[in-house]
C-alpha positions in Angstrom: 107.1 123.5 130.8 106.8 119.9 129.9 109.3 118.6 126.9 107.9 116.1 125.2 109.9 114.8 121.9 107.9 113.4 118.8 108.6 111.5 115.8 107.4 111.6 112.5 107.5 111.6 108.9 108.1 115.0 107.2 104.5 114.1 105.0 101.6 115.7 104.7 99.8 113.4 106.9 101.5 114.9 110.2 99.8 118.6 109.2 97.9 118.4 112.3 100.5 118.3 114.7 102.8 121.1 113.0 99.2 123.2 113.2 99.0 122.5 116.7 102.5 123.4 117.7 102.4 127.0 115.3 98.8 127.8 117.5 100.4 127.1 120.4 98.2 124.9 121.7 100.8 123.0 123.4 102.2 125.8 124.9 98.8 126.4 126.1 99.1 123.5 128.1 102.5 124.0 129.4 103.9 121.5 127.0 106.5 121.9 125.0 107.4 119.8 121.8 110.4 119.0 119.9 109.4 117.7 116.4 111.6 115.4 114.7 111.5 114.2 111.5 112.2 110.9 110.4 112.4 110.8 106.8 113.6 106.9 106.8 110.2 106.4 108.4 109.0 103.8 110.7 112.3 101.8 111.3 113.9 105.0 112.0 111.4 105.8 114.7 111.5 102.3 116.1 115.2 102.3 116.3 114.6 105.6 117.8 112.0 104.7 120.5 114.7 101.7 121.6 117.5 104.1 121.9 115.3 106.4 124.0 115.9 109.6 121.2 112.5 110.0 120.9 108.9 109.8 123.6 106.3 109.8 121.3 105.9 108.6 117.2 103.2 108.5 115.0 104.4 105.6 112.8 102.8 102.7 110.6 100.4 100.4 112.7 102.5 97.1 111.5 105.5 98.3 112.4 105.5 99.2 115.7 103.2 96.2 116.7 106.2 94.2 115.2 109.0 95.9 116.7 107.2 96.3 120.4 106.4 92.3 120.2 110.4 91.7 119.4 111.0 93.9 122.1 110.5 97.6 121.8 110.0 99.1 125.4 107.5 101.0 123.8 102.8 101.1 123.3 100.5 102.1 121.0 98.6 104.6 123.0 96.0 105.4 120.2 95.4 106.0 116.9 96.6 108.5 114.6 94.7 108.4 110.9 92.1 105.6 111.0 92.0 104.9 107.3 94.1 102.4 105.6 97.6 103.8 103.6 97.7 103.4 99.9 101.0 102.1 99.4 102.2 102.8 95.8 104.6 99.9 93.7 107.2 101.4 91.9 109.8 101.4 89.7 111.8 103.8 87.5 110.3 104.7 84.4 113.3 102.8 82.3 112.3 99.2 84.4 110.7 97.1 81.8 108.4 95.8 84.6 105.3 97.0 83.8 102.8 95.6 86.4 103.6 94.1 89.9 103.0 90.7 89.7 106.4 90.9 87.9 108.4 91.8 91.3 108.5 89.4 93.2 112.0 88.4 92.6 113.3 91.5 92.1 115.4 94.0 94.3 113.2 95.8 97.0 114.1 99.4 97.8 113.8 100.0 101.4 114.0 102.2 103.7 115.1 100.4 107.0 114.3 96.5 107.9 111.0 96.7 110.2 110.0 99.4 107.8 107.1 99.6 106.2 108.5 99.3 102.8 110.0 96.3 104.3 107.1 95.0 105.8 104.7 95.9 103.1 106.1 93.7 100.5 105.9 91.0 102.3 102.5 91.0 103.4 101.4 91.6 99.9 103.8 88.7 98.8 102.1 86.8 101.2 98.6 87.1 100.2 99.1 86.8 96.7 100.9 83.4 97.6 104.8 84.4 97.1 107.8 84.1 99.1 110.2 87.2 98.9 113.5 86.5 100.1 116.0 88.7 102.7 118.7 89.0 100.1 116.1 90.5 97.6 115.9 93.6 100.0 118.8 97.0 99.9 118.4 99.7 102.3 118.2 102.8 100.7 117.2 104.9 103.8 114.8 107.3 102.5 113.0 108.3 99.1 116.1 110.0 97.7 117.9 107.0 98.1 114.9 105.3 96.3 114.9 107.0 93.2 118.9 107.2 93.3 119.0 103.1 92.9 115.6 102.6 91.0 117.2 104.7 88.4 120.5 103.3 88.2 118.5 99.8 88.2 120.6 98.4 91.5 116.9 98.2 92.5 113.5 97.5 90.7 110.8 97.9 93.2 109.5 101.1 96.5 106.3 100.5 98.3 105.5 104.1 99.5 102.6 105.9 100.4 101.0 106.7 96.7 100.5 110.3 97.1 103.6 111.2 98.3 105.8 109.8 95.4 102.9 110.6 92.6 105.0 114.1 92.0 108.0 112.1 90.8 105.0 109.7 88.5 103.8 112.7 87.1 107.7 113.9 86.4 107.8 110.8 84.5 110.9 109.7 87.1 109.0 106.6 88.5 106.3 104.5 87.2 103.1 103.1 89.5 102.9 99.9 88.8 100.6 98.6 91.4 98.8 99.5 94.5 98.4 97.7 98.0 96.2 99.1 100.6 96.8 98.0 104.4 94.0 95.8 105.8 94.5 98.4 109.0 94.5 101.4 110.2 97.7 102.8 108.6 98.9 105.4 111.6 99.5 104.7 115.2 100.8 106.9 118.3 102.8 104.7 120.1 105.0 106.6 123.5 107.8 104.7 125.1 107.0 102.4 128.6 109.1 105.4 130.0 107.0 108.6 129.5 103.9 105.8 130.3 105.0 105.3 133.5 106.4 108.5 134.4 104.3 111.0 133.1 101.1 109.5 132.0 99.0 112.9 133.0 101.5 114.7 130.2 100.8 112.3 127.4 96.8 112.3 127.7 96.7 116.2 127.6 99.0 115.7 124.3 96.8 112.7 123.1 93.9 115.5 123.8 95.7 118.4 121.9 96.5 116.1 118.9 92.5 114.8 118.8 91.0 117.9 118.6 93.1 119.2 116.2 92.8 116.4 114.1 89.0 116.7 114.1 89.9 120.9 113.6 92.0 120.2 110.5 89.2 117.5 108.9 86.6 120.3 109.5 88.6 123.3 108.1 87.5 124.7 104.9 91.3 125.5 103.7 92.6 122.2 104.6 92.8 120.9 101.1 94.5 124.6 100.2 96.9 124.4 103.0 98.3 121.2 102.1 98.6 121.7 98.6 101.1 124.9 99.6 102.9 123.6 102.2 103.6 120.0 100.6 103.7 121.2 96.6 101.4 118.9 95.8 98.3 119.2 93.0 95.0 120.5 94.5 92.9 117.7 92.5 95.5 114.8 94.2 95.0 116.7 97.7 91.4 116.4 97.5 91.7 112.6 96.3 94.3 111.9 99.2 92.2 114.1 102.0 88.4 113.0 101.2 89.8 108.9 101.4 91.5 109.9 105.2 90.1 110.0 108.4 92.1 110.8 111.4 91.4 109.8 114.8 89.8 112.5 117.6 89.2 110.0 120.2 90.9 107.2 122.3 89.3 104.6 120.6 91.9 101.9 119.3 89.9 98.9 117.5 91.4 95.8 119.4 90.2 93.5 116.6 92.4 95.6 114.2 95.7 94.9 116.2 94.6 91.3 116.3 94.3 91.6 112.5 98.1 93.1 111.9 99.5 90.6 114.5 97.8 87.9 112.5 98.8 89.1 109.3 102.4 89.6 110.6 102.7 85.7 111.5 101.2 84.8 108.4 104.2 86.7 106.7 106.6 85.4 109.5 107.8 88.7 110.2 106.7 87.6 113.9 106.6 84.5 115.6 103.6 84.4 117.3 100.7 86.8 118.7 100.9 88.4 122.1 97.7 89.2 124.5 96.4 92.8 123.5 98.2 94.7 127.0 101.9 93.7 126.0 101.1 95.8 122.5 98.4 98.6 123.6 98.3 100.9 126.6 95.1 102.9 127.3 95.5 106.4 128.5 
């Protein structure tokens, strides 16, 4: 049996996989996989993929095309959801700021630097013409450390995926004050150069496993149900949330896409300059 260990966010969007493993269609392959979560998110997993924790994460697009070109000895190998991430602005419910053109030189909330509620903010800044500076940001790890400092007003503002913290909206605990969707596909699979070069024929029967049961889970009558249950989440915001995401079934990855996030990183100076397409994606 083949152990293979994968990264991700403990979100609804990673279903698929958690399907996957409970059918045993994995085992089926003689492949076993050890999920771990990440709830600080992308800049966990990056870290992670550095340090050689982790073979395989299914993390934001931007950020590992950010952390391999400063040095990640890790690829995208695909694609994991093909649709772009509704990133929700917040703040807690007792912030006066009311609308996010008013954040700008507030305190960020984020989760880890080379996060995507580090990154995020700055792409937005960027295109709406603003500058936010380092100092601005305070590393609050995960969501609970979110809505620990928005509340006690050490910070004002949490880019995060809009359907994940719309529970705590319609607690009345944080208030949506702006939306940002990614010019991207929001979710890559990116392995490290290690499991790439050593077991490249275990990776594409995973990258196989994980397709068809995305393209199972889009096609499954329960799937709005299922999530609802499993996640606690309204049926009427599932539907919203499933019906405006596609994942990926194929090996397809759209190189004009990562030529659009490296772009859109320099433009925000997160990076320094673009790479050629092979030192970011490896085909399968």
């Amino acid at each position: 049996m083949e152990k293979i260990r994968v990264g991700g966010v403990p979100e609804h969007f990673n279903l698929p996989w958690h399907l996957a493993k409970e059918n045993k269609h994995f085992e089926k392959e003689g492949i076993d996989v050890d999920w771990i979560n990440y709830s600080g998110g992308t800049g966990a997993m990056t870290r992670a993929l550095r340090n050689d924790e982790v073979d395989v994460c299914l993390l934001l697009t931007e950020g590992i095309v950010a952390d391999i070109i400063k040095g990640s000895p890790s690829k995208v190998v695909g694609m994991y959801v093909n649709t772009p991430l509704i990133w929700g602005v917040h703040t807690h419910v007792t912030n006066p700021i009311q609308y996010y053109g008013e954040t700008y030189d507030k305190q960020y909330a984020i989760s880890r630097f080379g996060s995507g509620s580090h990154l995020i903010p700055i792409v937005d800044a960027t295109l709406n013409k603003k500058k936010i500076k380092e100092e601005q940001f305070v590393v609050i790890k995960n969501l609970d450390g979110a809505l620990e400092t928005l509340e006690k007003h050490e910070t004002d503002v949490f880019y995060w995926e809009k359907y994940t913290t719309k529970p705590w909206v319609d607690k009345g605990v944080l208030k949506r004050v702006g939306e940002f969707v990614t010019p991207w596909s929001c979710f890559a699979i990116a392995a490290t150069d290690r499991l790439i070069e050593e077991r490249p024929e275990v990776l594409k029967r995973v990258m196989s496993i994980i397709h068809f049961n995305c393209d199972q889970f889009m096609n499954a009558s329960n799937a709005i149900e299922l999530v609802s249950k499993r996640y606690d989440q309204k049926l009427e915001d599932v539907e919203q949330w499933f019906y405006s995401t596609e994942w990926a079934t194929n090996d397809n990855v759209s190189t004009k896409m990562l030529r659009n996030v490296m772009y859109m990183l320099k433009q925000a100076n997160i990076i320094e300059q673009e790479v050629p397409l092979h030192k970011v994606l490896r085909r399968i």
